[in-house]
C-alpha positions in Angstrom: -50.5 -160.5 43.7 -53.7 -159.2 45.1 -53.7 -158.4 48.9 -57.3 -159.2 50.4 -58.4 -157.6 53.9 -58.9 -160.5 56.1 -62.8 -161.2 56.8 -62.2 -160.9 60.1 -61.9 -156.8 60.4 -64.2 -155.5 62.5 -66.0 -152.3 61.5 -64.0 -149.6 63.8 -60.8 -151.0 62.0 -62.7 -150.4 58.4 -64.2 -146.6 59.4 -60.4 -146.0 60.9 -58.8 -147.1 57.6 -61.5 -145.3 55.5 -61.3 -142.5 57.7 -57.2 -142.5 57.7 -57.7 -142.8 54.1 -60.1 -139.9 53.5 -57.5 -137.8 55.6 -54.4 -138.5 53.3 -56.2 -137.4 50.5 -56.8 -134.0 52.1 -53.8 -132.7 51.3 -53.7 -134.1 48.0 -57.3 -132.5 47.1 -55.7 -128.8 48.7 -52.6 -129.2 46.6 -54.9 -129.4 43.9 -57.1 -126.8 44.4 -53.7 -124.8 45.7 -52.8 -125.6 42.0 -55.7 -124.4 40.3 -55.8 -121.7 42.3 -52.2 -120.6 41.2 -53.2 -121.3 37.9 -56.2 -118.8 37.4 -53.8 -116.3 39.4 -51.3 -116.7 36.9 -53.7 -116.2 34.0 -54.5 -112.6 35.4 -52.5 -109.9 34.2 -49.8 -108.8 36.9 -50.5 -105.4 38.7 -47.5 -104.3 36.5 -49.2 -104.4 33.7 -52.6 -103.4 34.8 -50.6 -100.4 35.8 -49.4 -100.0 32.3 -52.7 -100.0 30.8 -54.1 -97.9 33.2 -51.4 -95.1 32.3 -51.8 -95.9 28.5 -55.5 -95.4 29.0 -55.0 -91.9 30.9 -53.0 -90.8 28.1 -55.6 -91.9 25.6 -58.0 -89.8 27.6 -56.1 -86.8 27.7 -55.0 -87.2 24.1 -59.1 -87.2 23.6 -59.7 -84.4 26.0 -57.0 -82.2 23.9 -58.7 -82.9 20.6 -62.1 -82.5 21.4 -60.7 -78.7 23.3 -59.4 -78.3 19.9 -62.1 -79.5 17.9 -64.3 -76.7 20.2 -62.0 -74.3 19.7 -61.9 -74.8 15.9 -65.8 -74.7 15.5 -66.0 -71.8 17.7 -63.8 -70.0 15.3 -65.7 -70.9 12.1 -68.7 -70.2 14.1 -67.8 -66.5 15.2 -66.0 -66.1 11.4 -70.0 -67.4 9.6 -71.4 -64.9 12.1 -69.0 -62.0 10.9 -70.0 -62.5 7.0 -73.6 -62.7 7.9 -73.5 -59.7 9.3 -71.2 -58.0 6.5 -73.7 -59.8 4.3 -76.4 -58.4 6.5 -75.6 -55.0 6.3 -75.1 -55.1 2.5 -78.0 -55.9 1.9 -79.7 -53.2 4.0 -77.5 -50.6 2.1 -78.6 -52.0 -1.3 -82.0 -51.8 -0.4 -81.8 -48.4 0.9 -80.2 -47.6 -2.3 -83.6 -49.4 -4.1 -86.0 -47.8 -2.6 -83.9 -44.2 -2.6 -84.2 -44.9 -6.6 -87.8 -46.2 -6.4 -88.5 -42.7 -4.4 -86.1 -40.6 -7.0 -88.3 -42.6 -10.1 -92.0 -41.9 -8.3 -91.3 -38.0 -8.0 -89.9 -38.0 -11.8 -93.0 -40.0 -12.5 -95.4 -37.2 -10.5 -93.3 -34.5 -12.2 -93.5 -36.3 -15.9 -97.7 -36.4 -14.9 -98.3 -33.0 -13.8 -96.1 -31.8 -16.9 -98.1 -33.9 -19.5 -101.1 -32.5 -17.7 -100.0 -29.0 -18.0 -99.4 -29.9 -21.8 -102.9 -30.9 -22.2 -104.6 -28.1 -20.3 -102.1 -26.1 -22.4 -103.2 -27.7 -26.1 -107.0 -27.9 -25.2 -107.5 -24.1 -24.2 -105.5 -23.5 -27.6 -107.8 -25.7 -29.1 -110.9 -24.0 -27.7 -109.4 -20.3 -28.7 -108.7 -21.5 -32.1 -112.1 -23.3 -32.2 -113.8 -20.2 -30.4 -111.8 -17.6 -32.6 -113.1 -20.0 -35.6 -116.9 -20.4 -34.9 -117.7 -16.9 -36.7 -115.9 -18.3 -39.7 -117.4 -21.5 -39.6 -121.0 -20.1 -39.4 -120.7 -18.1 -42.4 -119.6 -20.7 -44.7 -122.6 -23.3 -43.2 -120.8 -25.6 -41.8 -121.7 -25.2 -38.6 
């Protein structure tokens, strides 16, 4: 059974009944958006356990801060130990070398020595040479072959 509104309502009696209408379905429309409302609320995580990630995330961070001290420390170490065997490396090297160029000094006087002896030798062997050679002319000349 269909119920028709009499023709004969007047207008104020249709805006009343639209506007009684409209005015029912307020609180249906805010217990709807009261629901949705309690729905995206409930889809948020609960300060508990924003609380609990917050603490898990300060531990992560201190957990980081620790091994990157660590880390430092460790690197510092190696650093300082690299820069103890250059040095030891560093100064080996200058004692070999002093001990090089002690030898290259030791070798250049034997050299100078070993010179001015075979020099001496020389001198020595040509002035024999020239007495012999002197002490021989007379012979030469009397034989004609000079």
């Amino acid at each position: 059974m269909k119920i028709c509104a009499p023709t004969f309502w007047s207008r104020k009696e249709i805006e009343l009944l639209q506007t009684r209408d409209a005015e029912s379905r307020k609180p249906l429309r805010f217990e709807t958006r009261l629901k949705i409302f309690e729905e995206e609320i409930a889809k948020r995580p609960s300060i508990d356990d924003l609380s609990a990630k917050v603490e898990v995330l300060k531990a992560e961070n201190e957990s980081l801060k620790n091994f990157m001290k660590e880390s430092s420390d460790e690197e510092n170490k190696k650093r300082k130990e690299l820069m103890e065997k250059h040095a030891h490396e560093v100064s080996d090297l200058a004692e070999k070398l002093k001990k090089s160029h002690q030898r290259i000094q030791t070798l250049a006087s034997k050299n100078k020595s070993y010179e001015a002896e075979a020099e001496a030798i020389d001198k020595m062997i040509f002035r024999k040479n020239l007495a012999f050679f002197c002490f021989r002319l007379p012979t030469f000349a009397s034989f004609g072959k000079i």
